[in-house]
C-alpha positions as CSV (number, residue, x, y, z in Angstrom):
1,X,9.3,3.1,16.8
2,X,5.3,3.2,15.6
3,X,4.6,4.9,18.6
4,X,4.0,8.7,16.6
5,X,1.4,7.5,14.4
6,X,0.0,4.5,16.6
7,X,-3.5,6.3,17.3
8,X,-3.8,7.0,14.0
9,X,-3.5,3.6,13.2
10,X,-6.1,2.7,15.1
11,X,-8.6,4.8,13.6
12,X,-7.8,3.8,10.7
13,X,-8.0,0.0,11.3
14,X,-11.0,0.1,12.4
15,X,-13.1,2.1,9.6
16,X,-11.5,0.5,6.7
17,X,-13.6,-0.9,3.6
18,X,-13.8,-4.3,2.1
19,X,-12.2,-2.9,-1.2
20,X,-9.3,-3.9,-2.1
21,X,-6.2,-2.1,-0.6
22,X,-3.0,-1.1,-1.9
23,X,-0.3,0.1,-0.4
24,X,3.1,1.6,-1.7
25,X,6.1,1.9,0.9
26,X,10.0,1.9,1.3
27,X,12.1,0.9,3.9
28,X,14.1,4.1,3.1
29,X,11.2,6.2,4.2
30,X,12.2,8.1,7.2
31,X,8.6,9.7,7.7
32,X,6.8,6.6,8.0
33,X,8.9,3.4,9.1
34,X,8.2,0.0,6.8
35,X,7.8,-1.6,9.8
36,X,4.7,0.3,10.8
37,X,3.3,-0.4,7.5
38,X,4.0,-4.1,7.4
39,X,2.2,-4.1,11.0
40,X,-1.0,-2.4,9.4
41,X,-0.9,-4.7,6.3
42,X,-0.6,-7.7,8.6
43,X,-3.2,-6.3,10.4
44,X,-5.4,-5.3,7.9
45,X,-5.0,-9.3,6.1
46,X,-5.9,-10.5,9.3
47,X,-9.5,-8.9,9.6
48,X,-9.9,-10.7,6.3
49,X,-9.5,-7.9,3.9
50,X,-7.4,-7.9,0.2
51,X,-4.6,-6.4,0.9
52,X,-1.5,-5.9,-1.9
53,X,1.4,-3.8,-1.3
54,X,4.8,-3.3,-2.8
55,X,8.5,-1.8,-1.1
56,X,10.2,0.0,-3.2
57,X,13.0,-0.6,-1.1
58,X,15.4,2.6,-1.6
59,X,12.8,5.5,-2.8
60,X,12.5,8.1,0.4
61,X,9.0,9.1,1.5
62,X,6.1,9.8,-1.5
63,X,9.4,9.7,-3.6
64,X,8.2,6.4,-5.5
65,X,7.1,7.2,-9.1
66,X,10.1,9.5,-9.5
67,X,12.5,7.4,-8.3
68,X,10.7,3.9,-9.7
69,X,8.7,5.5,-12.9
70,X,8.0,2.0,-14.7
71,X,8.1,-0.3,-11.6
72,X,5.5,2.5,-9.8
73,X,3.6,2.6,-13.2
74,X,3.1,-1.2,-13.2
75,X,2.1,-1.8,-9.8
76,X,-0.6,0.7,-10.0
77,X,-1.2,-1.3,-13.2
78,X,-1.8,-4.6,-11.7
79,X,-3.8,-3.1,-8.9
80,X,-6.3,-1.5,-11.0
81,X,-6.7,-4.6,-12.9
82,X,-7.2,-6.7,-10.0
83,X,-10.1,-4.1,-8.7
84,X,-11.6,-4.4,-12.3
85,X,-14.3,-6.6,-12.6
86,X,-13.9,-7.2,-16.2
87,X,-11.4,-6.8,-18.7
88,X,-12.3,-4.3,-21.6
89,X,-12.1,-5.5,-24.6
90,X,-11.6,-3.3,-28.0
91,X,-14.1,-3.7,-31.3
């Protein structure tokens, strides 16, 4: 099923930074199969690196914020937060 984007994949596993990752998916993506990205997640936590992601579950491919506005809008959220190295506080 992975087979179409499998070498590029592998490129990508292998340059990857130690930032933090985030990656949005759906299982109703017909481009880009969950499975493949739940393989490159695994893959990606197993080097040791931070890895977060979310499934929208229903949304079809890139179709997330305008199918999920607030869900897609909070995840992005949390993300940034967890990249942040401080919290900002106002005067």
């Amino acid at each position: 099923m992975c087979r179409g984007i499998r070498k590029l994949l592998a490129v990508l596993s292998e340059k990857q930074p130690s930032c933090p990752q985030f990656y949005m998916y759906s299982s109703a993506d017909r481009v880009i199969p969950a499975e493949c990205v739940e393989s490159f997640i695994s893959k990606q936590k197993s080097l040791g690196l931070n890895v977060s992601a979310h499934n929208f579950v229903w949304s079809p491919h890139v179709d997330h914020y305008r199918s999920f506005p607030h869900l897609y809008s909070a995840k992005v959220d949390e993300f940034i937060k967890l990249c942040s190295p401080t919290t900002v506080r106002s005067m």
